[in-house]
C-alpha positions as CSV (number, residue, x, y, z in Angstrom):
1,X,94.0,102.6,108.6
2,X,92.3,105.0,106.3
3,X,93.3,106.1,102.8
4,X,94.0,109.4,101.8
5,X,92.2,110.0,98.3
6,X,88.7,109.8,98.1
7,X,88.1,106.8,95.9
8,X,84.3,106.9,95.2
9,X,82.3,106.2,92.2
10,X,81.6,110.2,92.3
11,X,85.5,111.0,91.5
12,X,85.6,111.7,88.1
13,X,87.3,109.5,85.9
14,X,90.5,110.6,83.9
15,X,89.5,109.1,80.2
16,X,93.1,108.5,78.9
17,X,96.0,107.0,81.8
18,X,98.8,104.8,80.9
19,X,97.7,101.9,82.3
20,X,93.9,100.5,83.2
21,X,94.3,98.2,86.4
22,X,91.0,95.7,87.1
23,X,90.7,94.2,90.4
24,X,92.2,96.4,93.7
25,X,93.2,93.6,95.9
26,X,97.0,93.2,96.7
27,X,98.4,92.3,93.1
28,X,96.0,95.2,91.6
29,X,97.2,97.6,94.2
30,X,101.2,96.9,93.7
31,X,100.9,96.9,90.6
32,X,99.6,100.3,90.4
33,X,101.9,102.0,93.1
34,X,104.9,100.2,91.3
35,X,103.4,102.2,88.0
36,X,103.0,104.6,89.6
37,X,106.5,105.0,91.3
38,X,107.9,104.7,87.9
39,X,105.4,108.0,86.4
40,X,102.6,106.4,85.0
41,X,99.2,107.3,85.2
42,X,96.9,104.3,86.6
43,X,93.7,103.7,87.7
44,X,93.0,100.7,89.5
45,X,89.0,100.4,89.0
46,X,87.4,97.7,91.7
47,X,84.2,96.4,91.5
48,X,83.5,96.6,95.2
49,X,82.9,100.3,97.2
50,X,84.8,99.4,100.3
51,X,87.9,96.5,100.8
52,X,86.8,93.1,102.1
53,X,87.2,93.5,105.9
54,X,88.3,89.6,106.6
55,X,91.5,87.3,105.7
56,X,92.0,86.2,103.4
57,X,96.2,84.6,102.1
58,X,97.5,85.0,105.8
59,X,101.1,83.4,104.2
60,X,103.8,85.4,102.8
61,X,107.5,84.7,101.9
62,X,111.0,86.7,101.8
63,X,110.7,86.6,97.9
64,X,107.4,88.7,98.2
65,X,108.6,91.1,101.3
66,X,111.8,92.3,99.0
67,X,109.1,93.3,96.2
68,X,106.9,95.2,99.2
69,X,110.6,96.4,100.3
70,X,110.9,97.8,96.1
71,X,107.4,99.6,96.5
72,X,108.1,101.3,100.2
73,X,106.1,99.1,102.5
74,X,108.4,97.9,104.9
75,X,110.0,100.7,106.1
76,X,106.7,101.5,108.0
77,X,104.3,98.4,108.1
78,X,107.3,95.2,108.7
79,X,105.5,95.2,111.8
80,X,102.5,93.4,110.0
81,X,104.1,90.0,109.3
82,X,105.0,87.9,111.8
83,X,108.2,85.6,111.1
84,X,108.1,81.6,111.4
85,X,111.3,81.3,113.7
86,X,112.9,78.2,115.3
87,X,115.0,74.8,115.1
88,X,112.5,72.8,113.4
89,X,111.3,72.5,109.7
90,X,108.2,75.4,110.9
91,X,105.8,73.0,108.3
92,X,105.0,69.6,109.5
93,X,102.9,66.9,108.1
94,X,101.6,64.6,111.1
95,X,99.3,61.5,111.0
96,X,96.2,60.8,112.5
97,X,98.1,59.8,115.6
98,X,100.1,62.6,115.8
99,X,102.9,60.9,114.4
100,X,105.5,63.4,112.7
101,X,106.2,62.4,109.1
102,X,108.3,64.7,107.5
103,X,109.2,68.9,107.5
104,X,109.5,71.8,105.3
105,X,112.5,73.9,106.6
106,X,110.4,77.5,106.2
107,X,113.0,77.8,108.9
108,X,116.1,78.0,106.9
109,X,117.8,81.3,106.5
110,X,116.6,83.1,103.0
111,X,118.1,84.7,100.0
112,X,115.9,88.0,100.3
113,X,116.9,89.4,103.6
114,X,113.7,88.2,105.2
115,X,111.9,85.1,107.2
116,X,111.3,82.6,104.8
117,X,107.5,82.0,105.7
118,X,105.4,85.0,107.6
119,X,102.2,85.2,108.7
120,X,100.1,88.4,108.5
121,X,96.6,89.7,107.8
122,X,95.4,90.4,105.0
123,X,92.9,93.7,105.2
124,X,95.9,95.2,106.9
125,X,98.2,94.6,103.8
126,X,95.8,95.9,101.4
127,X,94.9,98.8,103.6
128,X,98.8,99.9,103.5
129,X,99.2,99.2,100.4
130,X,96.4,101.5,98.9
131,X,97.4,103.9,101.2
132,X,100.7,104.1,99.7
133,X,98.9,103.6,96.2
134,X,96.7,106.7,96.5
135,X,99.4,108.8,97.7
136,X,101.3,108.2,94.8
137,X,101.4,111.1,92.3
138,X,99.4,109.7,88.9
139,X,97.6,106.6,90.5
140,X,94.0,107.2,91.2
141,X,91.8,104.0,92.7
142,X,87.9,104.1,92.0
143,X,86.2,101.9,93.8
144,X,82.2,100.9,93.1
145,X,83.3,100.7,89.2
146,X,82.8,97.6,87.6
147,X,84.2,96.4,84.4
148,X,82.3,95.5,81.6
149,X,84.4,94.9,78.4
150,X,87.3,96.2,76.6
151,X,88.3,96.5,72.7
152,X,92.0,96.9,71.2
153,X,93.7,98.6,68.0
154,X,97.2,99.3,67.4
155,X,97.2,102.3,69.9
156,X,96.5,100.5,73.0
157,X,93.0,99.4,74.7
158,X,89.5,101.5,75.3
159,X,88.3,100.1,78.6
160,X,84.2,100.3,79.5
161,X,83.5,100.6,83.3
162,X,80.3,101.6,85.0
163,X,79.5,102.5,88.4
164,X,78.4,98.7,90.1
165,X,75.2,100.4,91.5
166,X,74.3,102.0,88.0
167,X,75.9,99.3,85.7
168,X,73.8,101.1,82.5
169,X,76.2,104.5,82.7
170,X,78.6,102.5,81.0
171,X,82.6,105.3,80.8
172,X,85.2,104.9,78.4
173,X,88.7,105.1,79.6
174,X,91.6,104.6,77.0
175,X,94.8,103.4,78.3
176,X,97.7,102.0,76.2
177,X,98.0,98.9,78.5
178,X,95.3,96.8,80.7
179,X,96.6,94.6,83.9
180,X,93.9,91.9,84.6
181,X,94.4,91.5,88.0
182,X,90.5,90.6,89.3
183,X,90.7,87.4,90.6
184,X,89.8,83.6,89.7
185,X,86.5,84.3,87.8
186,X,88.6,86.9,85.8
187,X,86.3,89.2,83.9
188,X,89.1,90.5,82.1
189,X,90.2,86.7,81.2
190,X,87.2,86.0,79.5
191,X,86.6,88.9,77.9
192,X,90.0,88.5,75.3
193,X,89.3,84.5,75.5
194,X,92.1,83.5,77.2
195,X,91.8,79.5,77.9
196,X,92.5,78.1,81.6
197,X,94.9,74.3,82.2
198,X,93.2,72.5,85.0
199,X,95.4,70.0,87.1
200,X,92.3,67.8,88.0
201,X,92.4,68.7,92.2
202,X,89.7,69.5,93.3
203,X,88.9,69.8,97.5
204,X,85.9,71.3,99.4
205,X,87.7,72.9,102.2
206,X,86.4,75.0,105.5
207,X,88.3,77.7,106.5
208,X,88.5,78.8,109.8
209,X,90.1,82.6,111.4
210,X,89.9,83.1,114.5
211,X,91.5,85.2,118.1
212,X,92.9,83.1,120.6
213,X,91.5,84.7,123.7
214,X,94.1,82.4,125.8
215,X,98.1,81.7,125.2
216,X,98.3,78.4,122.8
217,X,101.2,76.3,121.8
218,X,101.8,75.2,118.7
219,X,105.1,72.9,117.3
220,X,105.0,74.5,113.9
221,X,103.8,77.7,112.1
222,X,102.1,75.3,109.8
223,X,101.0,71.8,110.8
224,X,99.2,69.3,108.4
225,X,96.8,66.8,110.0
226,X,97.3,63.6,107.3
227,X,94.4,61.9,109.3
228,X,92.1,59.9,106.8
229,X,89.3,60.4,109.0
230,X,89.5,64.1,109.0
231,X,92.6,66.0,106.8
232,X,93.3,69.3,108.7
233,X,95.5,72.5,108.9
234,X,96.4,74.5,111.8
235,X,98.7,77.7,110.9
236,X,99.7,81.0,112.3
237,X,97.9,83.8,110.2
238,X,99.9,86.7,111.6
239,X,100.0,88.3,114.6
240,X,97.3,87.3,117.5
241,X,95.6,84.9,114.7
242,X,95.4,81.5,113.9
243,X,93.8,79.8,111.4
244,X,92.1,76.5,111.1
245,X,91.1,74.5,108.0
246,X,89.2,71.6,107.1
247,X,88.5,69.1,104.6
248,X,84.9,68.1,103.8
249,X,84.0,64.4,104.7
250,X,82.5,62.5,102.0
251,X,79.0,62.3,104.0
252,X,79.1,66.2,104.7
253,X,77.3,68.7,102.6
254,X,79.0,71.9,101.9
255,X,75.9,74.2,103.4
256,X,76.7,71.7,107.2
257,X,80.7,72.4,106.9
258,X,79.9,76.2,106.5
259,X,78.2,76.1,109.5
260,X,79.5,78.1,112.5
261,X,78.7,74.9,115.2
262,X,80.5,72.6,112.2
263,X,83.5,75.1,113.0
264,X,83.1,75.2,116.6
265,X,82.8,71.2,116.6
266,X,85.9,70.6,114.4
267,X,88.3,72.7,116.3
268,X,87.2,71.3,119.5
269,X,89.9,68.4,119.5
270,X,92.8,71.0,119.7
271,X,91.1,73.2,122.8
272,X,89.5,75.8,120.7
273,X,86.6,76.9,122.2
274,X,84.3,79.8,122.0
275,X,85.7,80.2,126.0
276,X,89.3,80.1,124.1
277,X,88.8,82.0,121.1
278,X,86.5,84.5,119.0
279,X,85.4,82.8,115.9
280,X,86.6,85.8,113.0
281,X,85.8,83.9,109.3
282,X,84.4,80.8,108.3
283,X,83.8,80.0,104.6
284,X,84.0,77.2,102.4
285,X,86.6,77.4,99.6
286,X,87.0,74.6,96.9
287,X,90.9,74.4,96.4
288,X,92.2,74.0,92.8
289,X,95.1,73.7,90.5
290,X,94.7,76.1,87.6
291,X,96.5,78.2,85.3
292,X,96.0,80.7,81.9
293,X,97.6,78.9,79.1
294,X,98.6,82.4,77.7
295,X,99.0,85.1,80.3
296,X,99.0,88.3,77.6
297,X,96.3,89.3,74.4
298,X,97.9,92.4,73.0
299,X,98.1,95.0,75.7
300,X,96.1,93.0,77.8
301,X,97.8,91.4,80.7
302,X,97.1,88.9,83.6
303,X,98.3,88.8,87.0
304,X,97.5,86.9,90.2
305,X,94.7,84.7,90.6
306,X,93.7,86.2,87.4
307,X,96.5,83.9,85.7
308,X,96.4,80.8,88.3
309,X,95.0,79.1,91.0
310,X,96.9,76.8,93.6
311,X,95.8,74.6,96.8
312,X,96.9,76.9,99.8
313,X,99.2,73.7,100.8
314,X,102.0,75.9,100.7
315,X,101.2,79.2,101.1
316,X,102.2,80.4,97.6
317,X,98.8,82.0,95.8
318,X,99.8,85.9,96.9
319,X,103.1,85.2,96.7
320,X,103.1,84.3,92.8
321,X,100.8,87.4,92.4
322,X,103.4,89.6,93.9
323,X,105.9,88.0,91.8
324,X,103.2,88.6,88.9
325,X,103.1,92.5,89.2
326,X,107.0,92.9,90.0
327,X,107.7,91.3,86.9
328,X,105.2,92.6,84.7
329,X,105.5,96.3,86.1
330,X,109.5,96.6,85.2
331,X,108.9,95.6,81.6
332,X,106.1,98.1,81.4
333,X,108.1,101.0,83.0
334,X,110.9,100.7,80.8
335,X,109.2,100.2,77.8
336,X,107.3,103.8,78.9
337,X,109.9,105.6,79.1
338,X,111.8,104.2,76.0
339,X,114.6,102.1,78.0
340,X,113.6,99.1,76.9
341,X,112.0,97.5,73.4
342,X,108.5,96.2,74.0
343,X,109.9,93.2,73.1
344,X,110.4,92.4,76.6
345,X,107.1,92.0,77.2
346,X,106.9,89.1,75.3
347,X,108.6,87.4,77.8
348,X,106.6,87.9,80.8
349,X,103.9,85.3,80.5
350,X,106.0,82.5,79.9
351,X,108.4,83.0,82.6
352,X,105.8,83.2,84.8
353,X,103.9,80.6,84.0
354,X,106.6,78.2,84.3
355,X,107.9,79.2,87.3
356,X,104.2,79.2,88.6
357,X,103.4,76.0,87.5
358,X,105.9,74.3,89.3
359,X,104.9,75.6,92.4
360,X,101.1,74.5,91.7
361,X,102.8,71.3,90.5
362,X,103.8,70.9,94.1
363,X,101.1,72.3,96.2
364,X,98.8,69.8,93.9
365,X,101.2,67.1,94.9
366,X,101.3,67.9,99.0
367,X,97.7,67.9,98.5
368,X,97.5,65.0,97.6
369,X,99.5,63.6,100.2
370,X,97.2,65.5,102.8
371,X,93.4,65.4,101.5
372,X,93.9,61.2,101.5
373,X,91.1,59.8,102.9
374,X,91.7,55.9,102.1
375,X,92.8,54.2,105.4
376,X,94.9,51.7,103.8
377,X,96.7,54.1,101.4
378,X,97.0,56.7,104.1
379,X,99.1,53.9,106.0
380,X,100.9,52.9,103.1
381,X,101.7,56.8,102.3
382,X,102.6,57.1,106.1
383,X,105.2,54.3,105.9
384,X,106.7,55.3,103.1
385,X,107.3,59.0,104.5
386,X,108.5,57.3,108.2
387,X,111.5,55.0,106.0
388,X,112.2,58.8,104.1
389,X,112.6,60.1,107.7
390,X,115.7,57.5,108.7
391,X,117.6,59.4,106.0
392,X,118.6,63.1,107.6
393,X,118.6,65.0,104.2
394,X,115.3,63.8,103.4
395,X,113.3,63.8,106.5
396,X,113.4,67.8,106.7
397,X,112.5,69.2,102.9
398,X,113.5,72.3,101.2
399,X,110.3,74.8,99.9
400,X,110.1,74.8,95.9
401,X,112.7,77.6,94.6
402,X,111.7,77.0,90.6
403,X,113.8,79.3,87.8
404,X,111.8,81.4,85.5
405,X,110.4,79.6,82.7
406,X,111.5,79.7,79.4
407,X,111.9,81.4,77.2
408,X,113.1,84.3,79.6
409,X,115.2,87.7,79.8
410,X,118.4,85.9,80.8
411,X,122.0,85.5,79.3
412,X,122.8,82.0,79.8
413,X,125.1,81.3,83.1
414,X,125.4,77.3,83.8
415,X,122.0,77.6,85.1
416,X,122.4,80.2,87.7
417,X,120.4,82.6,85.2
418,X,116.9,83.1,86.0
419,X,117.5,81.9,89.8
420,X,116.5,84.1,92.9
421,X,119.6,86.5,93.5
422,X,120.7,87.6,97.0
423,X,120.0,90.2,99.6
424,X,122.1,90.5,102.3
425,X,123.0,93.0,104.5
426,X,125.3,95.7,104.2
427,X,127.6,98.8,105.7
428,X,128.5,101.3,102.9
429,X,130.5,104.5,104.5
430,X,128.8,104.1,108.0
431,X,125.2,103.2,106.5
432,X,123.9,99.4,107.5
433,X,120.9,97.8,105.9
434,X,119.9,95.7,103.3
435,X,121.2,96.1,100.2
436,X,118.1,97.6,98.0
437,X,117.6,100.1,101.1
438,X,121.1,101.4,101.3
439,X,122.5,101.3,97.4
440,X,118.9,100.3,95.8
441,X,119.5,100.0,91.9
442,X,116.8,98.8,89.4
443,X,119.5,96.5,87.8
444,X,122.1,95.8,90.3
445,X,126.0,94.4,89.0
446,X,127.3,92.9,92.4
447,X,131.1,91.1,92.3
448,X,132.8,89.4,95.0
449,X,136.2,90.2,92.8
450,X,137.0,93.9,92.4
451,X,134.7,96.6,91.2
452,X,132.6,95.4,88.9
453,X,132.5,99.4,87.1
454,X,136.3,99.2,86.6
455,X,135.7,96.5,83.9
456,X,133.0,98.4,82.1
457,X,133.3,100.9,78.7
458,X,132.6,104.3,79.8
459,X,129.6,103.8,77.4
460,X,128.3,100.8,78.9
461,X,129.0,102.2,82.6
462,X,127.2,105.4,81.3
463,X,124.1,103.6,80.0
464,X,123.8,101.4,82.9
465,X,123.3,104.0,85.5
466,X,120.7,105.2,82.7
467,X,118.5,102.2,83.4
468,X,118.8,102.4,86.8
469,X,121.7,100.3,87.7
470,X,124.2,100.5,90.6
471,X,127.2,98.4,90.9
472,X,129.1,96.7,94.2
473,X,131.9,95.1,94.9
474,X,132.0,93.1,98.0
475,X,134.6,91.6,98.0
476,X,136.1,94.0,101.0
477,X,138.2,95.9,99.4
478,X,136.0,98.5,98.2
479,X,133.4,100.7,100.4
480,X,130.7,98.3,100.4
481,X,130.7,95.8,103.3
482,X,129.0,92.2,103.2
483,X,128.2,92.3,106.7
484,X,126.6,88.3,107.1
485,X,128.4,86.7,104.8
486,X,124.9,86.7,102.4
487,X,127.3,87.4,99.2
488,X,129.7,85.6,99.9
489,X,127.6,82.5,100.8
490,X,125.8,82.8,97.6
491,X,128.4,82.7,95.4
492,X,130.3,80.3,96.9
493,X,127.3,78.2,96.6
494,X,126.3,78.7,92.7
495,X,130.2,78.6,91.7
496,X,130.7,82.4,90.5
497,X,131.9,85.6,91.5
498,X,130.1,88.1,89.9
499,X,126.1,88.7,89.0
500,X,123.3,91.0,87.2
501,X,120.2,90.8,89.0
502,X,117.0,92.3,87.2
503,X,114.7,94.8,89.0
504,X,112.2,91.2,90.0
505,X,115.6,89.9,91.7
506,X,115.9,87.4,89.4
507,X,119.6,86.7,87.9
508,X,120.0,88.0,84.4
509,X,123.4,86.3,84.3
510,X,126.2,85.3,86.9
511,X,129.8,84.0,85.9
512,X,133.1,85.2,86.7
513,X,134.3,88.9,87.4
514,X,136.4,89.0,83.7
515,X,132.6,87.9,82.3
516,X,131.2,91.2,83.6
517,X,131.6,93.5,80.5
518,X,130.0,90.3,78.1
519,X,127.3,90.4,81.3
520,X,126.5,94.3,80.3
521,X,126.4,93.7,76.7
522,X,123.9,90.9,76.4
523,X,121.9,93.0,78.5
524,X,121.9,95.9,76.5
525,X,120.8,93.0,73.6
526,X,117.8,92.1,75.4
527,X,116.7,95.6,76.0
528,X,117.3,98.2,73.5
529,X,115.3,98.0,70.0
530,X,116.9,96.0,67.2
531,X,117.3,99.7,65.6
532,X,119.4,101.3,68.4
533,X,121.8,98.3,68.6
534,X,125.0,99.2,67.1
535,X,124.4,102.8,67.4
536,X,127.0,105.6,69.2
537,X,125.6,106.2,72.7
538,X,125.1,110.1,71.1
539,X,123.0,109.0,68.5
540,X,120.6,107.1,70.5
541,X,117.1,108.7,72.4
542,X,118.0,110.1,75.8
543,X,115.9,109.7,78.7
544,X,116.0,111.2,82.1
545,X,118.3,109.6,84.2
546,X,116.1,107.5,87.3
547,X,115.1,104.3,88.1
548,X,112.6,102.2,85.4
């Protein structure tokens, strides 16, 4: 897969863009094509001159496909991620013996529209997505250009990059925002002094990718190997890969578990030889639980690993940087092109960070549960999860769906606000597909009750469509069909009839279909400047109509 632009220390830089992007792995490069999408000039400047050729995160959700589903991707590259499918949980934890304790259900059927849990390769993601980035009108990546400081005013931010080979021809590029999105040793984190929570984990782990060369069988996409004398993980990391990883014993040094014979040896028990399989990646990783205390200095923002750091226990770390760029890039589109107060950015970092947190919360505490190394605790641990398994609801556990943290850009709803909304699929006048691919919508206003449009000011219905917004009723009288049931299901389940989901597909509020006008209103609150509020429709600053 090759790109289309050259990106090149030798392509000139532009000195003023919209936004300054550091760091062109996955979050960097969505982050820029959703920019970019919305016509804003980026550059994405990455320290490296080519992209790292190895995996990497091999563990994506349905959450994370509907925001590569909002930039394009999946209409040409679904093929990259393979689906965990099947009766069981699809994450196990097993003893030493073998013995299994308890599930994830990364089985269960999903809100977004997509598998739950998929596996996939990374250099192939980030090769799609920077093709897609570089074709975008406005975004420009420059790779070889390494970042070396930044100052703010009022105005916005002067970025100073330099070529990584010639790190003394030192460019200014001025951009009125910055999106920190290089990584865990964040340059762009230290440079505005943003301070970093630490959950205490710490784990030297081995990480193994390899081919199988011969058919294998495996009970579970993920398995966890709770075995004191050796903690392990076997998972599927997309198609025609699997991935093995490994905890350090105590009487190991790091340099012998990075060794290629270490690898070799370790996978041996499970048949993986180098007769069975060609060895890809090994590297030693030391897994941790961290997190930016403030995710924003100014115009300055963090994204991805950037802004946290979580044990790969449950496949989360790209995930939460997706989410990281979806939410960050909406506020910054709409505040661009005047549809929203920058006020809303204010609330990016700390729903975010809550929402994140949990999920570390959790991967912290499955590690826990795995990396135990203690005989007699790993037995008392192992009988405690065996007399959870008697009971049917517990033996089989549901994967962490946290709301956004607070405070957030939601209208309170009996605490559906700020959960994941729906996607389900759907037949309007002959069309079938999902919902964001057939009627898309940057806002979407979605009743199971009547047309949600009917209930709306001519006003309101008017500056709705402005930001983006499309309405459906699917309840089956009108022209939009909820083929599955996914609608239906959903607000059966959460007790409503009628929603606003925000361009991150989170719910900005849900209630009942008479609620829908209040629903428009309180969003029109939380967006428009304190000045416009109040104001005729005629008397306030027109846009072009499109999506933020």
């Amino acid at each position: 897969m090759t790109t289309t632009q050259e990106t090149s220390p030798a392509m000139p830089l532009r000195p003023v863009v919209d936004c300054v992007v550091i760091g062109g792995g996955p979050v960097g490069l969505l982050s820029a094509l959703l920019l970019g999408r919305a016509g804003l000039q980026v550059s994405v400047m990455e320290r490296w001159p080519e992209r790292y050729p190895l995996p990497r995160a091999c563990t994506i959700d349905h959450e994370a496909l509907r925001i590569l589903q909002a930039a394009g991707l999946m209409a040409d590259y679904a093929h990259l991620f393979e689906p965990s499918l099947g009766e069981r949980g699809g994450y196990e934890f097993r003893n030493g013996e073998g013995e299994l304790l308890q599930a994830i259900d990364w089985n269960r059927a999903a809100e977004s529209g997509w598998a739950n849990t998929n596996g996939f390769y990374q250099p192939d993601l980030e090769a799609a997505l920077e093709d897609l980035a570089v074709a975008t009108p406005g975004v420009h990546v420059h790779r070889g250009w390494t970042f070396h400081g930044l100052t703010q005013d009022h105005e916005g931010v002067s970025v100073q990059v330099a070529p990584t080979e010639s790190p003394d021809e030192t460019v200014e590029v001025r951009s009125r925002w910055v999106i920190g999105a290089d990584g865990a040793n964040s340059a762009v984190r230290s440079q505005v002094g943003l301070e970093v929570g630490d959950s205490g984990f710490e784990a030297d782990w081995l990480v193994v990718d390899y081919q199988p060369l011969v058919e294998e069988q495996w009970s579970a996409f993920v398995t966890q190997y709770c075995d004191p004398a050796q903690p392990a993980t076997a998972v599927n990391s997309g198609p025609g890969r699997r991935r093995f990883e490994f905890m350090r014993p105590v009487d190991m040094t790091v340099e012998e578990l990075g060794q290629d014979s270490t690898a070799w040896r370790l996978m041996a028990p499970w048949g993986v030889t180098s007769e069975t399989a060609r060895l890809e990646r090994h590297a030693v990783y030391t897994f941790r639980g961290r997190w930016a205390h403030t995710w924003r200095e100014h115009n300055v923002f963090l994204a991805g690993d950037a802004a946290h750091l979580m044990p790969p226990f449950l496949g989360q770390g790209l995930c939460s940087g997706l989410r990281d760029a979806r939410a960050l890039t909406w506020r910054l589109a709409m505040v661009h092109r005047q549809l929203a107060s920058p006020a809303v950015l204010d609330t990016y970092g700390p729903e975010r960070a809550g929402h994140v947190r949990e999920i570390i919360d959790e991967a912290v505490a499955a590690g826990r549960v795995i990396c135990e190394v203690d005989v007699d605790r790993a037995a008392a641990r192992d009988a405690a999860l065996r007399e959870r398994s008697r009971d049917p609801e517990a033996a089989t556990r549901k994967p962490p769906h946290p709301r956004l943290g607070e405070p957030s850009l939601t209208l309170a709803s009996m605490g559906t606000d700020g959960q994941l909304a729906p996607q389900g699929r759907i037949e309007v006048d002959g069309w079938t597909g999902l919902f964001d691919d057939v009627l898309g919508g940057t806002w979407q206003l979605i009743s199971r009750a009547g047309d949600p449009a009917g209930l709306l000011s001519e006003e309101d219905a008017a500056w709705f469509r402005r930001m983006g917004g499309v309405t459906a009723d699917v309840s089956g009288r009108g022209s939009v069909r909820d083929l599955d049931g996914a609608y239906e299901q959903w607000f059966t389940e959460h007790g409503c009839e009628a929603l606003v989901a925000r361009p991150d597909f989170y719910v900005f509020a849900a209630g009942a279909h008479t609620d829908i006008p209040s629903f428009v209103a309180g969003l029109r609150r939380a967006l428009e400047p304190a000045s416009a509020q109040g104001r005729p429709e005629s008397e306030r600053r027109r846009v072009p109509d499109g999506h933020a």
